[in-house]
C-alpha positions, -999 to 999 in steps of 0.1 A, spaced: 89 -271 -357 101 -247 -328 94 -275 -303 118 -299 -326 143 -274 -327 145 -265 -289 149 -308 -290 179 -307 -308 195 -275 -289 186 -294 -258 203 -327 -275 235 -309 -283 239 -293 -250 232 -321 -233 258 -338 -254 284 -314 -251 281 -317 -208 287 -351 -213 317 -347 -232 332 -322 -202 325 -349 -175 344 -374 -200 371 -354 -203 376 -349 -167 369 -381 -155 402 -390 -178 416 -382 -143 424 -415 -124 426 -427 -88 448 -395 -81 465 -401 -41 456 -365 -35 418 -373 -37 418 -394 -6 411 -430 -1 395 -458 -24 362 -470 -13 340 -499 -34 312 -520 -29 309 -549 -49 289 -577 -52 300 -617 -67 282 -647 -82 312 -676 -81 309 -711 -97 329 -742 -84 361 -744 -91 381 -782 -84 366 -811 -75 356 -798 -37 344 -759 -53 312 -747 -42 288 -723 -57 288 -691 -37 271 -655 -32 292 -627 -20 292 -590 -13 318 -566 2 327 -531 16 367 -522 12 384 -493 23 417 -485 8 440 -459 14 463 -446 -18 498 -451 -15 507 -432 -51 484 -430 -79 487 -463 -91 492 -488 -59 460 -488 -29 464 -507 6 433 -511 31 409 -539 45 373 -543 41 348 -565 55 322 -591 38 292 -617 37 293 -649 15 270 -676 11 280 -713 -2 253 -730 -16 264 -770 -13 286 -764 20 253 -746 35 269 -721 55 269 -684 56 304 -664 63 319 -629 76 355 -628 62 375 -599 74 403 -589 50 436 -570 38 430 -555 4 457 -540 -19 447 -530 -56 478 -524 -83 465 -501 -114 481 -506 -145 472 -471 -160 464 -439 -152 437 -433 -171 398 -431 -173 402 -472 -184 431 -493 -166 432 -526 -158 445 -542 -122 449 -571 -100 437 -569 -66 446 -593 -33 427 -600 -3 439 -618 29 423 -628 59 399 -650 81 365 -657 86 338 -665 110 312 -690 103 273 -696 112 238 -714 98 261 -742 91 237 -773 82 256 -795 66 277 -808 98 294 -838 106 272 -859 79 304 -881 66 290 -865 27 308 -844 1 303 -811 8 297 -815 47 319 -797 71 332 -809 108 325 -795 136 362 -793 145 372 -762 130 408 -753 117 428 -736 135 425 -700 116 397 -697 91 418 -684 62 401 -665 33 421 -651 6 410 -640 -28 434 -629 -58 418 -611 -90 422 -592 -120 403 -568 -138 393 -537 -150 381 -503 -139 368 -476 -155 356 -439 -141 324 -424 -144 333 -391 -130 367 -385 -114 352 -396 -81 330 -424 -91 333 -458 -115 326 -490 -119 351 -522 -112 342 -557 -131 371 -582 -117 374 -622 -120 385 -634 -86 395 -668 -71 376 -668 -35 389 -697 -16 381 -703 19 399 -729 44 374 -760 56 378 -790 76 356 -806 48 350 -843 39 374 -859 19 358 -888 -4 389 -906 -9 402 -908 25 368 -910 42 372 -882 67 376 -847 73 407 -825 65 416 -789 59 419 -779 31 405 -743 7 374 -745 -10 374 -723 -40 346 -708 -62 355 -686 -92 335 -655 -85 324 -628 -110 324 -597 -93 303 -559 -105 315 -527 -77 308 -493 -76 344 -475 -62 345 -437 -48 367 -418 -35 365 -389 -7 389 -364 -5 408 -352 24 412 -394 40 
């Protein structure tokens, strides 16, 4: 009996913590905390006749503007399953936050290029092959939209839908040869963000 009761005291303290971090963490990205920083990693599916399936993950670093609007860059590693090549796309990143709250959705941009290696699947004249003749900038760029929510003030999660698409000199079926053109995948994408103060 005392064992159950030092349960539920334990129970209802515990609870009551959990309610305080809540209730502070209904403070948002705030400027004055510093920058933006999230991790995230993205499972894409093919998206348009030439899509390729695709496994991602990313480090961005994004500096607040106000409390709403974050600019930065970030860096990432991709693999594309049907194209068989891995890539390193270096990026701009901006983030626009709808709310100021604990829960806000937000769209999110990234522009930039790319380099390329393991390629396999060169010069073979087959859907899904790449030349060896690369374009002239490797564009990537990748818009998205979705939600963020804060564990503590500091830290959260971010679950985003984003449309990676990635400039190729890939095969074109009906013309029988190679042109340049952007591979997409629609990726699903889980991150962890923090934030350090003082940046």
């Amino acid at each position: 009996m005392v064992r159950r009761r030092y349960t539920i005291q334990i129970l209802l303290l515990l609870t009551l913590l959990s309610a305080t971090a809540f209730a502070r963490a209904q403070a948002s990205f705030d400027s004055e905390r510093g920058c933006l920083n999230v991790v995230d990693f993205s499972h894409g599916q093919k998206l348009g006749e030439y899509g390729d399936k695709c496994i991602s993950a990313s480090y961005l670093h994004e500096v607040f503007i106000n409390e709403r609007f974050a600019i930065g860059g970030g860096i990432g590693y991709s693999h594309h399953e049907k194209y068989m090549f891995s890539a390193i796309p270096v990026f701009l990143s901006t983030h626009y936050f709808f709310l100021d709250k604990r829960f806000s959705p937000f769209v999110n941009l990234r522009v930039g290029g790319f380099g390329m290696f393991g390629e396999k699947n060169v010069d073979t004249k087959q859907k899904f092959s790449i030349s060896s003749k690369k374009p002239d900038f490797n564009l990537f760029i990748s818009p998205g939209i979705g939600v963020k929510m804060h564990i503590t003030p500091d830290i959260g999660i971010l679950a985003s839908i984003n449309d990676d698409a990635y400039l190729l000199n890939a095969f074109d079926t009906n013309k029988n040869d190679y042109k340049n053109k952007l591979v997409h995948d629609l990726g699903v994408s889980i991150g962890v963000h923090f934030q350090i103060k003082g940046w």
